[in-house]
C-alpha positions in Angstrom: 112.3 121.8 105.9 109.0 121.3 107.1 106.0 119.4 105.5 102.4 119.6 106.4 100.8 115.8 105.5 96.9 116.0 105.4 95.4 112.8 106.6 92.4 114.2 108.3 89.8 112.7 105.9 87.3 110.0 107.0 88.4 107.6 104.2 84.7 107.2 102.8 85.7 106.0 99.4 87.6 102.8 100.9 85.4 101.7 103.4 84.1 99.4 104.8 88.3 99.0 105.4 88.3 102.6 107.2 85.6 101.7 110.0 88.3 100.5 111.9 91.5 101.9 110.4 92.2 105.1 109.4 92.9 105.4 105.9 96.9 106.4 105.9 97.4 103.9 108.2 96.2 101.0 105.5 99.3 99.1 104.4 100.1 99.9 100.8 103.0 96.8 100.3 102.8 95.8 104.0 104.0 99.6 105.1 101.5 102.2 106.2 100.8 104.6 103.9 101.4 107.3 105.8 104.3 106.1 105.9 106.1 105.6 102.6 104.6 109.6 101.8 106.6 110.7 105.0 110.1 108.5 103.0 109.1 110.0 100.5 109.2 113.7 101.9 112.5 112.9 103.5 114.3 111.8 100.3 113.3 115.3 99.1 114.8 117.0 101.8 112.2 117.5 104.4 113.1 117.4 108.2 109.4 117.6 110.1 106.3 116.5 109.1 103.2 117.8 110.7 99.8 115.6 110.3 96.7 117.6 109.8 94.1 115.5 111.5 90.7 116.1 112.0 90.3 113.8 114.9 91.6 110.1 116.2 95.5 111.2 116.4 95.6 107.7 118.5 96.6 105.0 116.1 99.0 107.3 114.7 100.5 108.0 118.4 100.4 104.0 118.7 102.2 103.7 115.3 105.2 106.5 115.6 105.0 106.6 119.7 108.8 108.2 119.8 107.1 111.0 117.4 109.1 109.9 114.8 109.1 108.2 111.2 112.7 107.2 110.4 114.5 110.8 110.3 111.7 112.7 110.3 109.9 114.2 113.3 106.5 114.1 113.7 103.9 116.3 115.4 100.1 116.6 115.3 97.4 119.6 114.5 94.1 118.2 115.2 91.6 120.7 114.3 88.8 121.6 116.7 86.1 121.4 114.0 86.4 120.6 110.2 88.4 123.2 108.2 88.5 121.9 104.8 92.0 121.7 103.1 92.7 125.2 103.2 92.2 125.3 106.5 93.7 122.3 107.7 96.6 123.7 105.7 96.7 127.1 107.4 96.0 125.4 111.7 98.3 122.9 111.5 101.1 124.7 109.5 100.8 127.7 112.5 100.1 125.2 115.2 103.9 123.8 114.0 105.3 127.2 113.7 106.1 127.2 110.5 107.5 129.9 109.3 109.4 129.4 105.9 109.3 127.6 102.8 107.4 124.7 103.6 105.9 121.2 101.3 102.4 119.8 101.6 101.0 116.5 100.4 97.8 114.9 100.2 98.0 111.4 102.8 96.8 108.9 100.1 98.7 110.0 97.0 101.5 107.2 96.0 104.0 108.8 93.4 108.1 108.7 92.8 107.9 112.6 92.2 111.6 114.2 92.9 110.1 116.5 96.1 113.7 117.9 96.1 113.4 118.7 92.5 109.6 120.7 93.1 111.2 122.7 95.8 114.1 123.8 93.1 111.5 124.6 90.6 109.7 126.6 93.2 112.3 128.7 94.7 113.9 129.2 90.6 110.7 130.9 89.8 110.1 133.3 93.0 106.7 131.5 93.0 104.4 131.6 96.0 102.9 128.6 95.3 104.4 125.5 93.2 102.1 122.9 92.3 102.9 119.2 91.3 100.8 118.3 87.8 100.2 115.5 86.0 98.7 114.3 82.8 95.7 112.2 82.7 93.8 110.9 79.9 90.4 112.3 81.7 91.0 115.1 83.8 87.4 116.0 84.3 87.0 114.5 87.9 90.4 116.5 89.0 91.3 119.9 89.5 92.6 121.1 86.4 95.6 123.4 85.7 96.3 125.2 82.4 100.1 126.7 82.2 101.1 129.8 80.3 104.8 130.5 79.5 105.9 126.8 80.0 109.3 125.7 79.7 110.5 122.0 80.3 107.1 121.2 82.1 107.1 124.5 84.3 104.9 127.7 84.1 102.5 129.9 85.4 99.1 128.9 86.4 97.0 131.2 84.7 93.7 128.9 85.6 92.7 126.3 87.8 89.6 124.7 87.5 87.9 122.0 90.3 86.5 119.1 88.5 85.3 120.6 85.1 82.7 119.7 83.1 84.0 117.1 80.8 85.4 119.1 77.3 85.8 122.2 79.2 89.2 121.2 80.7 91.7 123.9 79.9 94.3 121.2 79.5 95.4 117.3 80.3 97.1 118.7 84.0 95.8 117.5 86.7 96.7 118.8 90.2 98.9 116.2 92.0 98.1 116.6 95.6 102.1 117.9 96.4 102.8 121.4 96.5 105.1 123.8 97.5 104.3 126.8 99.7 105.7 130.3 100.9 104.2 131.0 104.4 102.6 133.9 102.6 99.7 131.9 101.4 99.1 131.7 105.0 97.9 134.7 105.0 95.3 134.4 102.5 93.6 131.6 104.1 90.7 133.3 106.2 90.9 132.0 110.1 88.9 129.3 111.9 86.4 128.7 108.8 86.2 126.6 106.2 88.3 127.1 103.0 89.3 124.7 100.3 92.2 125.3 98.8 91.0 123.7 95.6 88.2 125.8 94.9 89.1 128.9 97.0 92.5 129.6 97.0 94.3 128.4 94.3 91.8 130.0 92.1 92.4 133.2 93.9 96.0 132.8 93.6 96.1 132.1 90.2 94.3 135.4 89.5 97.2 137.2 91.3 99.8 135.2 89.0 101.6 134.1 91.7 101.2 130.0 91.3 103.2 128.1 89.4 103.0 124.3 88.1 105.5 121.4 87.4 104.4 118.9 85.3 106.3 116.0 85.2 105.5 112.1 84.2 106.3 110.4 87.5 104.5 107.4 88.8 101.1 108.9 90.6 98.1 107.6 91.5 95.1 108.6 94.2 95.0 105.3 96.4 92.3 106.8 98.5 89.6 104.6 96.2 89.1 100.8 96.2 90.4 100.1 92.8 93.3 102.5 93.3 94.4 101.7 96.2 94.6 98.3 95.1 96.7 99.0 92.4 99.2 101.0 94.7 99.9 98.1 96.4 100.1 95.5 93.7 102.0 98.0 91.4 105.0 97.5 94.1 105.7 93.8 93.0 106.0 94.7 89.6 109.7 96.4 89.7 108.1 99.8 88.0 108.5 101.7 91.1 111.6 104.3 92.0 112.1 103.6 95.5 109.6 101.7 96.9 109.1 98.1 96.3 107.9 94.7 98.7 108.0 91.2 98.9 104.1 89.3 97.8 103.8 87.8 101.2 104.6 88.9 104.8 107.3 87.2 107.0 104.3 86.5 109.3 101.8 85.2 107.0 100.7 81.4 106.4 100.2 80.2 102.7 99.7 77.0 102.4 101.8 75.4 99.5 99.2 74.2 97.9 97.4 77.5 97.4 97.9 78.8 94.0 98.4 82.9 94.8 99.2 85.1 91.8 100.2 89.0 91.7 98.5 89.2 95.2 99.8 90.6 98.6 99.6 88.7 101.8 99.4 90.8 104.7 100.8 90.0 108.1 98.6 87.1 109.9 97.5 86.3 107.1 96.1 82.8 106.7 95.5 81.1 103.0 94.4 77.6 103.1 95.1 74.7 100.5 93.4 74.6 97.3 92.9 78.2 97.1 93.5 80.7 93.6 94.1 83.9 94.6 94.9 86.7 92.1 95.1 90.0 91.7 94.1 90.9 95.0 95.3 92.5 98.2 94.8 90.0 101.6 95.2 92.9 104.2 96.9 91.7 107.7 94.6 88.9 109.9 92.5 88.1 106.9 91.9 84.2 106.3 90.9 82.7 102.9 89.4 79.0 103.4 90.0 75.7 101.5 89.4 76.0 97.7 87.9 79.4 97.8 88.3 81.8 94.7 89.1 85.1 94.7 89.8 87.3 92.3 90.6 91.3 92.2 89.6 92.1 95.4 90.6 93.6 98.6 90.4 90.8 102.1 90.6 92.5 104.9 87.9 89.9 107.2 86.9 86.2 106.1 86.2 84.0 103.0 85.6 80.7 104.2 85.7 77.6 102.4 84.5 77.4 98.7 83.4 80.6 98.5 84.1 82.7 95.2 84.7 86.2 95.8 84.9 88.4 92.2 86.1 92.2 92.3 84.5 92.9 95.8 85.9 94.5 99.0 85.5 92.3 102.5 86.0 94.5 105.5 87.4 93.6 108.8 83.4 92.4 110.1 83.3 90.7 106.5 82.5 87.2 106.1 81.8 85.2 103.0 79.8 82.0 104.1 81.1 78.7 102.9 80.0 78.4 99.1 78.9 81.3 98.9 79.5 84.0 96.0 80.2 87.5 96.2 80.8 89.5 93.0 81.3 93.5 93.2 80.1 94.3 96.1 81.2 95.1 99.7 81.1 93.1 103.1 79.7 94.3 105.0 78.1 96.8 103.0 78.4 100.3 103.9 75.9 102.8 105.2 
């Protein structure tokens, strides 16, 4: 089975840690992300996986250069201009030559959903679209599904709604960012334009009754945002994860032993000098934390040199916190 994997965003809400990396390639427990969504795929059943990019397809080249991810092959649809996610959906699934029941995911969504048990929904139902939902206590900054004739979680989509206003949600179902398509829904994606399949299509489908939903209560969350992504990777050292857990520091990073670091990961090349409390944070791969520094929910990717107190802030690879110095919700450097 094939998957189309979009990962052609610019990673905006998690910069400045995307000016130099693209976002699926940040490590979420010291794997790319990109990479534990492509496991994730193949557990469900999934053979190929094509990457929808919208440029750059060189660190991802650099990363898989045999073209493959474990078992899964891997090939590349970078779109000549930007073609929202309808779009992207529609080039690269015909640039692969995909012609059957097929899977897409969104590249920064983390979650132990059963892809193998989406597909069976999907093909039980004769839908021509199967949707992955989720319940969230505030569904207003989602797209939002409301189900008719629902039986153990599954049902027809009778209205999907992008980001309603607050109160007007037709329900607590959020869309997950995995779905399941027909290669019909090809052909209701115009050509060479933009189209979002958010606001455009699934709408249009769900008119024609001819979407469906799962909702189930799987571990999910959006790591394409600071706090999130965060969160992904720190959620993997608690045991609460299906398949995918990590050890707190890398093989190849230094920690000195008198550093106190709690629920933190430490990234390859990592350096954490003596005297140091580190918690709650993510201390991305070649980062270096100074003598006696403090920090404290935040994500490292550059430098906090000695004494410095860093407090819920986000240091990119250019980053550095002077000696003494505090930094408290904010960015380094900051972005434009």
């Amino acid at each position: 089975m094939h998957a189309v994997v979009l990962v052609g965003g610019f990673g905006t809400r998690l910069r400045p840690l995307t000016e130099q990396i693209p976002k699926p390639m940040l490590p979420i427990g010291h794997v790319p992300m990109v990479e534990r969504l492509v496991r994730r795929l193949a557990r469900g059943g999934v053979t190929d996986v094509v990457l929808a990019l919208g440029f750059n397809p060189e660190p991802f080249l650099a990363a898989f250069p045999d073209g493959r991810c474990g078992d899964v092959a891997l090939t590349y649809a970078v779109e000549p201009e930007p073609l929202d996610t309808g779009g992207a959906i529609r080039f690269a699934a015909l640039s692969a030559g995909i012609g059957s029941t097929f899977v897409v995911a969104n590249g920064d969504v983390m979650t132990d959903l059963d892809v193998g048990a989406l597909v069976d929904s999907h093909r039980s139902r004769s839908a021509e679209v199967t949707i992955h939902l989720t319940g969230v206590d505030d569904p207003s900054a989602f797209g939002v599904v409301g189900l008719v004739d629902a039986q153990n979680g599954a049902g027809r989509v009778d209205q999907f709604v992008e980001k309603p206003d607050p109160g007007k949600e037709p329900s607590n179902l959020i869309n997950a960012g995995t779905y399941v398509f027909e290669p019909t829904v090809l052909d209701r994606i115009p050509a060479d334009v933009r189209v979002s399949i958010e606001r455009n299509t699934f709408p249009a489908l769900a008119a024609a009754g001819s979407v469906h939903g799962l909702a189930t209560d799987d571990y999910w969350i959006d790591a394409g945002v600071p706090d999130l992504y965060r969160a992904a990777n720190l959620d993997l050292l608690g045991g609460g994860r299906i398949h995918d857990s990590c050890e707190a520091v890398a093989p190849e990073a230094t920690v000195d032993p008198g550093a106190t670091v709690m629920n933190t990961i430490v990234g390859s090349g990592a350096v954490i000098e003596a005297g140091t409390t580190v918690v709650d944070t993510v201390v991305l791969p070649g980062a270096f934390i100074g003598a006696r520094a403090q920090v404290e929910a935040s994500l490292v990717m550059g430098r906090v040199e000695a004494d410095a107190t860093v407090i819920e802030a986000i240091i990119g690879a250019d980053g550095v916190v002077a000696e003494g110095d505090h930094l408290a919700f904010d960015t380094m450097p900051p972005t434009a």
